[in-house]
N, C-alpha and C positions, 0 to 999 in steps of 0.2 A: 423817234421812239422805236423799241425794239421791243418784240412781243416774243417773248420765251416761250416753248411750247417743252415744259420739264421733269422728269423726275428725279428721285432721290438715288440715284446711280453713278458712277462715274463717269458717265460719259455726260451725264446732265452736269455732274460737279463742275467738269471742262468751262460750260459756257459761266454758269456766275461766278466764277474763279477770275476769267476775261474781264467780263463787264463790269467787274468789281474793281478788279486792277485798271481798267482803263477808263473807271467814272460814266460811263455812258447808260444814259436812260431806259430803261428794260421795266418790263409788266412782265411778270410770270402769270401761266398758264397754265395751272398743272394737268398732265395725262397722268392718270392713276394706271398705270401699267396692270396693275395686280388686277383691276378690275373689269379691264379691256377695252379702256378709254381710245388705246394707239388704233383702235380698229373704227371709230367713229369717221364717219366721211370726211367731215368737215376737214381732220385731220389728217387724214392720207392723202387731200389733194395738197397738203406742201409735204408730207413725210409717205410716200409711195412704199417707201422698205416698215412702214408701221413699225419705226421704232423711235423712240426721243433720241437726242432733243432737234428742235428744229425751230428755226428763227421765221418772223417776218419782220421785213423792214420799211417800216410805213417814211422812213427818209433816208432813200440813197444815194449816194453821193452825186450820180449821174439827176438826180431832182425828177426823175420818171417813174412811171408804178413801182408802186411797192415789191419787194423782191423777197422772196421765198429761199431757204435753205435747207437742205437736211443733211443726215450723218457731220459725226461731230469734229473732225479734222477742217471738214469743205468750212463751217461757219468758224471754227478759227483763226483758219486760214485769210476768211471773208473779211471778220470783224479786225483782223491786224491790218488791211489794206484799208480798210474805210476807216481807221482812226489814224494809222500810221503809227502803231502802239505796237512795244511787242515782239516785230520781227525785223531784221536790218534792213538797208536800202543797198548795202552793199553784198554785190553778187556772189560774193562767197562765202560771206557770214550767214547771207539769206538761203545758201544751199547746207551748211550744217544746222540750221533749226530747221529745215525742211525733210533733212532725212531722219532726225530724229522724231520729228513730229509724222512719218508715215512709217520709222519702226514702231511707236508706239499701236499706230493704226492697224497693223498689218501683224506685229507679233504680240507684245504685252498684252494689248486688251484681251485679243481672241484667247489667248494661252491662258491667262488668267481668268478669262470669262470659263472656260471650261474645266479649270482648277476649281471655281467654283459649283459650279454643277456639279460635279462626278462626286465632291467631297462633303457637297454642305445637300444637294435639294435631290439628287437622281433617286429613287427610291429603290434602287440596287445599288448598291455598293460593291463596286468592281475593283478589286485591288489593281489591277493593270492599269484602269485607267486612270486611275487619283495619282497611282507612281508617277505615270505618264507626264498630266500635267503639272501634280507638285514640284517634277524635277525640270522638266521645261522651264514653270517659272524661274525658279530658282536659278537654272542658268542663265536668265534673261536679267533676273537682278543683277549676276555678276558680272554680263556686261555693262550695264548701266553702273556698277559699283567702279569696275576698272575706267570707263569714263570719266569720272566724275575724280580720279584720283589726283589730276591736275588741275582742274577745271573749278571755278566753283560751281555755275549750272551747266546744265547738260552742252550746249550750243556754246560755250565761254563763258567768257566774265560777265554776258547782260541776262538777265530773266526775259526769255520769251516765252511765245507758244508752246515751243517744245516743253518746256519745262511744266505747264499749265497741264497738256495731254497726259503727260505720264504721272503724275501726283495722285490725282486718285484713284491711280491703279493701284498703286502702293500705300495708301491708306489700310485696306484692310489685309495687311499682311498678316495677322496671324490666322484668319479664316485658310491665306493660301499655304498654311504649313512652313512660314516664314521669318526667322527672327532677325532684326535687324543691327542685330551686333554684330553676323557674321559678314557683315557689309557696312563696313565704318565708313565709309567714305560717300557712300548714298544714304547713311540714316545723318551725316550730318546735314548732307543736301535735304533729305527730306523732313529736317527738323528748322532747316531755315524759312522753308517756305509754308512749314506749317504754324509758326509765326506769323508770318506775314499778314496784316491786319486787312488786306483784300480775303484773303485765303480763309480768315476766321469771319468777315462775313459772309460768306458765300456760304459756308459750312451752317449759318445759325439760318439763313433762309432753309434749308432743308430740314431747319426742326419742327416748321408747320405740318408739316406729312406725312413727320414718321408714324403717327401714330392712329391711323386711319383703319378701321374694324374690316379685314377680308376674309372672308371665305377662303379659307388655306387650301383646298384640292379645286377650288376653280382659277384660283391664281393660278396654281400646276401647270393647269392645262391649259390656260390661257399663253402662259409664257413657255412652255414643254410642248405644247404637243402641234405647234402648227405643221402647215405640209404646203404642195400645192395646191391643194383646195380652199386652203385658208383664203389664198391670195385671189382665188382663180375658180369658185366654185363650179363643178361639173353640171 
């Protein structure tokens, strides 16, 4: 059994996207982010970065303690090797779903994490920086779009991880100032797998939590304004 530790984010969407596609047994757990669940102890001794989502594995495949996870590339990376779901066995199929799956990590989330902030929640409104990263994303789509021109998913012709990482980043495109016609070739991708009857479960688990009463200037600060005192009181 696998015990989800979740929210209603993209980078939570990654893991029930997995375990929906791959059938495997999961308990959700939810960290109300907005309320500053990620900061409770209990939870920072498997998620040290207090962020979702993060697994534990009460049966790994080695049949020894339970094994802990965090940030959300390492657990889908994890869960494709303990099912053998996912990701190839062959060393060079298994290196193109791997570099897509650490561009996702490394550019699309971050770029679009902060498309969001500067456009939807910073309570200045800096033109520099929305340009900033509306256009970054934007060129990140059109890598992903010239990819996919031959391809049907990102990595070839099988649905992997890779493909799982970067989907719900591209879910709320038009928050990121993005239409998806000007990328035919990733809104067919991202229309197939928004299909996919894994992909529309995973989505209707997150409808328990949208709708939970917060405090909208303690959320702020909760998710804005950490430092290192947060992590590290003086």
């Amino acid at each position: 059994m696998i015990e989800l530790y979740y929210w209603t984010t993209p980078n939570g969407h990654k893991i029930t996207m997995f375990l929906e596609e791959a059938e495997l047994p999961y308990t959700i757990i939810p960290v109300n982010i907005g309320a500053g669940d990620q900061f409770k102890p209990e939870f920072l001794k498997i998620a040290p970065n207090n962020r979702i989502p993060a697994i534990i594995d009460r049966e790994p495949a080695d049949s020894g303690e339970p094994i802990s996870v965090f940030e959300s590339g390492a657990i889908l990376l994890y869960l494709a090797e303990k099912t053998g779901k996912l990701i190839p066995n062959n060393i060079r199929d298994r290196v193109e779903v791997l570099q897509w799956l650490f561009w996702q990590m490394g550019g699309l989330g971050p770029m679009a994490g902060q498309n969001h902030h500067f456009s939807q929640y910073a309570p200045e409104k800096i033109p520099y920086a929305i340009n900033r990263y509306v256009n970054e994303t934007a060129r990140l789509y059109a890598v992903l779009n010239k990819r996919l021109s031959d391809r049907e998913f990102v990595a070839g012709n099988n649905y992997s991880i890779a493909d799982i990482a970067i989907y719900p980043w591209i879910v709320p495109y038009e928050r990121q100032g993005q239409k998806l016609e000007d990328f035919p070739h990733l809104k067919r991708w991202f229309e197939t797998i928004q299909a996919r009857p894994a992909t529309i479960r995973a989505y209707e688990k997150a409808e328990a939590f949208k709708n939970q009463t917060l405090d909208v200037e303690k959320s702020r600060s909760l998710l804005f304004n950490q430092s290192a005192q947060t992590v590290q009181p003086s």
